[in-house]
N, C-alpha and C positions, 0 to 999 in steps of 0.2 A: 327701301332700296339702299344696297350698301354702295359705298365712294369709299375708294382708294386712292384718289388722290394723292390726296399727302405721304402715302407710303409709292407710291411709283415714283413719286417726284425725291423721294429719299433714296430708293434703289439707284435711279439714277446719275443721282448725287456721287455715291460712291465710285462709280467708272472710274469721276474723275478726282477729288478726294482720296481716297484710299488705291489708284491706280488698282483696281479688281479690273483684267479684262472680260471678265461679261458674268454673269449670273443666270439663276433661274430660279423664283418660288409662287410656290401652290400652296391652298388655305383651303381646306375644309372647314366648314362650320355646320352641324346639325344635320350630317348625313351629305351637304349641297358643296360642290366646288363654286368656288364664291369668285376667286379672286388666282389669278395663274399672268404671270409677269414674266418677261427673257431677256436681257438687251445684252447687249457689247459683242463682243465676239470670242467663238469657242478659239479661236487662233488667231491671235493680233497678228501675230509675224505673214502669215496669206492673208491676212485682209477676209477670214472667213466669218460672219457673222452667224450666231446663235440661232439653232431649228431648235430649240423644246427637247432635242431627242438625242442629248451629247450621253455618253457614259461617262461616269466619275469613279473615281477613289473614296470612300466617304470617311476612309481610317474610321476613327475612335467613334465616327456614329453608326460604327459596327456593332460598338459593345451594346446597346439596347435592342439589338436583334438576338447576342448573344446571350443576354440576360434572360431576354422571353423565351429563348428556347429551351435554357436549363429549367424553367420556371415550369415551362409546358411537361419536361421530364420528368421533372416535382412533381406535376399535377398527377403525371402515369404510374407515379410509387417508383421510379428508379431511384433514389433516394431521398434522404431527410433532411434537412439545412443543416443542424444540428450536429448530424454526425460529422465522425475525424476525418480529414481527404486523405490519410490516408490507408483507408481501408480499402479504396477503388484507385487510389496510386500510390503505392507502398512505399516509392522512395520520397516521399514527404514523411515519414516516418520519423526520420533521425537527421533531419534539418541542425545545422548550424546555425548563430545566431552572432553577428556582430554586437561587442559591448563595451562601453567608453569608456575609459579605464578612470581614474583621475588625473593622470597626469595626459590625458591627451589624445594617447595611444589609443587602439581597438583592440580586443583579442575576441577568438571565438568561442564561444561556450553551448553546449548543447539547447535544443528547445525546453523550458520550464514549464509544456502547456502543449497540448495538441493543436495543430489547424483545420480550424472545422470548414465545412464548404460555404456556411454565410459567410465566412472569412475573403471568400474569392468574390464575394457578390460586390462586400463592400468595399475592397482594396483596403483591408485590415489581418491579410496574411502574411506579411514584412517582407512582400517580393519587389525588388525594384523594377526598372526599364532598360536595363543594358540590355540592349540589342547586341551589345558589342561585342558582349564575354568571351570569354575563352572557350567557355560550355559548349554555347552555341555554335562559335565558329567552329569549335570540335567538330559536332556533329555533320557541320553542314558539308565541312571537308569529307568526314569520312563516306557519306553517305552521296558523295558527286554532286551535290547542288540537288538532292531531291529532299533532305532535311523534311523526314517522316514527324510529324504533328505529334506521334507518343514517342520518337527520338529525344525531341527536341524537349519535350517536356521532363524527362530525366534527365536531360542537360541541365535545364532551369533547378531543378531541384539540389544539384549539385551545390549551389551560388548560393553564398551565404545569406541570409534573411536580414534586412535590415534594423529588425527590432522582434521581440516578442510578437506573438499572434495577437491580435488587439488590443496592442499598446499604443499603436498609432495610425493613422491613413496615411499612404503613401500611393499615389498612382502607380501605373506597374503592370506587369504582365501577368497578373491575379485573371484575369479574363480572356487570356491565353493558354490561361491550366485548367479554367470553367469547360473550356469549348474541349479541352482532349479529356476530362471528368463526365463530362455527359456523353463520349465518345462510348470509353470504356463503361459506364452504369448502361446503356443504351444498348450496345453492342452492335454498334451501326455506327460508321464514321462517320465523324463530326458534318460534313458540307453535304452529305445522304442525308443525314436525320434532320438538319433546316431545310433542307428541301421539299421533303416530307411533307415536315409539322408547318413552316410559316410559306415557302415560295410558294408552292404546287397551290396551296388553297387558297392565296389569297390571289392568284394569277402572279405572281412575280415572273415572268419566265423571259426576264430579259436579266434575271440577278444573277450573279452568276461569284464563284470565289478562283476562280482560274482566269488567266488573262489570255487572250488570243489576238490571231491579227485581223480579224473583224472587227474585234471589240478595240485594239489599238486604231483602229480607222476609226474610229468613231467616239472615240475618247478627248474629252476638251484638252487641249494643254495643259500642263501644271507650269504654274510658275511658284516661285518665291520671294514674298517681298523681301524687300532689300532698306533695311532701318539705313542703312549710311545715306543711299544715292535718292530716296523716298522712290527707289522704282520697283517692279514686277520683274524678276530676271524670269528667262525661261529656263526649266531646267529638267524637263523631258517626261515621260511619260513611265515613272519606274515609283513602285511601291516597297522601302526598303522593309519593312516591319512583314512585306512574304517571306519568309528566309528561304523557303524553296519550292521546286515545282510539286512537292507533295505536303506543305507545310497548310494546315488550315486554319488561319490566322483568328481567333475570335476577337482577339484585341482591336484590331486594322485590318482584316481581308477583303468586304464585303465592295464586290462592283456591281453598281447597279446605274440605273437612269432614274429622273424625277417622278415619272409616270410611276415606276416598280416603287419606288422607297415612298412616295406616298400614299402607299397602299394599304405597307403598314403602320405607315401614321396613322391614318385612319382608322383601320381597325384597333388600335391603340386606345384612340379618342372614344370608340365607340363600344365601349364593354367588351372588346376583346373580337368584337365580326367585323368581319370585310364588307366591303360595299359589295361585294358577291353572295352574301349572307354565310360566305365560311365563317368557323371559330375556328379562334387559335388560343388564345389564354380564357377564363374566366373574368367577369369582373372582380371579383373577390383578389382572383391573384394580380391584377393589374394592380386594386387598390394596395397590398402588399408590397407591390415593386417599388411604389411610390411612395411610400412609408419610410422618414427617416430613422437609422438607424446608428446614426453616430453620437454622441457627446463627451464633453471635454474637452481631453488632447486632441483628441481623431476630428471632433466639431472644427476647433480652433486652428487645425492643421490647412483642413478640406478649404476651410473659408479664406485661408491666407491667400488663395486664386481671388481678385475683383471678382471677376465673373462668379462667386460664388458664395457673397456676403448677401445675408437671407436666406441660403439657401440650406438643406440637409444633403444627405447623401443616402440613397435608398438600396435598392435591387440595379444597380450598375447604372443609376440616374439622377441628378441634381434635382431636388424637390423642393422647391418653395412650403416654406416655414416661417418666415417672419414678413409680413405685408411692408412694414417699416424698414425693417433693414436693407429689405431687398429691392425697395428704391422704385419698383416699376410698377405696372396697373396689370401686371396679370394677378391670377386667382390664386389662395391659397393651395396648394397639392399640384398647379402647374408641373409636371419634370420633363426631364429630357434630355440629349447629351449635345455634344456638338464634331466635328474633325479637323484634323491636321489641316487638312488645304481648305475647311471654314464652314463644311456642311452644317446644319443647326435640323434639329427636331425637337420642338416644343409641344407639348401635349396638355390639353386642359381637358380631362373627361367631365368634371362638372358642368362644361361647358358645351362639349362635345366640338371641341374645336383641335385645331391638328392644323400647324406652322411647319414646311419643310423651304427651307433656303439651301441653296447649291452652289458653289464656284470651286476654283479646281487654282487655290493660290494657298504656297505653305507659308507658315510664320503672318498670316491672317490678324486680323485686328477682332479677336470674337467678342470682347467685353465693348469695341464702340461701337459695332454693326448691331451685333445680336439683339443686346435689349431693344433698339429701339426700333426694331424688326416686327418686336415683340408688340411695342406698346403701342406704335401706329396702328397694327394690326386690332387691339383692343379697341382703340379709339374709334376706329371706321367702324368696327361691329357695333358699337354703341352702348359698349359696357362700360 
């Protein structure tokens, strides 16, 4: 018989430590939902207390749906990792490249090297994260605030590259040019074809990449912590990384609830089926996903994050690779990403276990929560 204990009494802990107004996590192990915990509240400010059943933002633990779904494309022959991106989006072509001068300066100089599509996988294509750009806000004006997803993405290509194609790792909106890549190889836009391939079959049908005012009724608050005052400010219910009401985010778009997004954890954990005995990936390409794929500079870059000393960088997911360095009691090949406002998905298929945690707070504390999310969870299982 498994005890949680000591990981409830640590969820808990948080509320009031880490000022999180309320959470939600679920624990597959070996096919069985083990363990499902909620407390605090979806709204401090009404005094509304946590049903199980809030919608979230889950940002950046988007990119592991986005990842499986180009992977599943892979699987159909739309394209080959290998190949240049841009063959299937032409204006990556003649890319720009920032270069340090020696005295200081930058100038731009053309690409010395193609950007292949692993490139996107592993945020080793020298794109940054300005949201900010000039590119984008271009687009978003010209286009009224509907900032079309292959717009936007010939905006981004505009924006000079930060470095050579796998010169370095850089976080980035590499998995916002994946999601409009498998758009056009697919020929079915991007939030159709996850539909498709991962919602429809594994039942997701509360996931959704457009926001309404059902789903705003029903969406927990976001706050922000606030390093100066140690509080949770509120700061409304808005996702800036949508650029628009036609922009389909792979980076940051995906709204779902804990029910939906542990779905496909699960089938994650579990060679690639749902608990509904749909497939969505192979085991083979899961085991791929999880495969690191960095070393050197790009290793030494990835790992300068705490959260990610031990760890590699795979198919758009942090992968454990060193038992030692990486300080905790999960399993070698463990991956998984996390988000902005703190969502975590841990995945051990050797284990056949599948960690999903939820709260809806940005500027999160993921290196003190996470791991030890992680390893209470190990400990009760009796690993």
């Amino acid at each position: 018989m498994y005890t949680f204990k000591d990981l409830e009494k640590y969820l808990d802990s948080i509320l009031v430590r880490e000022k999180i107004p309320g959470f939600d996590c679920k624990i597959y192990h070996k096919g069985k939902e083990v363990f499902r915990y909620f407390n605090g509240y979806s709204d401090r400010e009404n005094q509304i207390k946590m049903n199980g059943e809030e919608y979230y933002y889950i940002y950046s633990a988007s990119k592991p749906i986005t990842c499986a779904v180009a992977l599943h494309a892979f699987e159909e022959g739309a394209f080959l990792l290998h190949e240049p991106l841009w063959w299937y989006l032409p204006e990556f072509r003649n890319c720009m490249v920032k270069e340090k001068q020696p005295d200081g300066t930058e100038k731009l100089v053309p690409l010395d090297r193609e950007i292949r599509i692993q490139d996107l996988f592993s945020m080793s294509a020298g794109l940054n994260y300005n949201c900010e750009s000039e590119q984008i806000k271009e687009v978003i004006a010209k286009t009224n605030g509907r900032a079309p997803t292959r717009e936007v993405i010939k905006g981004i290509a505009k924006m000079p590259l930060e470095f050579q194609p796998r010169e370095d790792f850089c976080y980035s909106l590499c998995h916002d040019v994946l999601a409009c890549l498998v758009e056009v190889a697919t020929k079915t836009r991007f939030q159709d074809y996850v539909k498709k391939v991962i919602f429809d079959p594994l039942g997701m049908d509360k996931t959704t990449y457009r926001i309404n005012d059902e789903i705003l009724s029903k969406m927990m608050q976001q706050y922000r912590y606030n390093f100066e005052t140690g509080k949770a400010d509120l700061v409304g219910k808005k996702n800036d990384y949508i650029f628009g009401t036609e922009y389909d985010s792979g980076g940051a778009g995906v709204i779902t609830t804990m029910d939906d997004y542990s779905k496909f954890a699960y089938a994650m954990a579990h060679g690639g089926v749902g608990m509904n005995g749909s497939r969505i990936l192979s085991k083979s390409t899961i085991d791929l996903m999880r495969t690191n794929v960095l070393d050197g500079k790009r290793l030494k870059t990835f790992r300068s994050w705490n959260s990610n000393v031990g760890y590699g960088y795979g198919f758009g997911v942090r992968t454990k690779i060193d038992q030692g360095l990486g300080g905790s009691l999960t399993s070698i090949g463990e991956f998984g990403w996390d988000g902005a406002a703190g969502t975590l998905i841990s995945i051990d298929p050797d284990r056949e276990l599948a960690i999903v945690y939820m709260q809806q707070m940005l500027n999160p504390l993921h290196e003190v929560t996470h791991p030890r999310i992680k390893n209470l969870t190990v400990l009760a299982l009796g690993y």
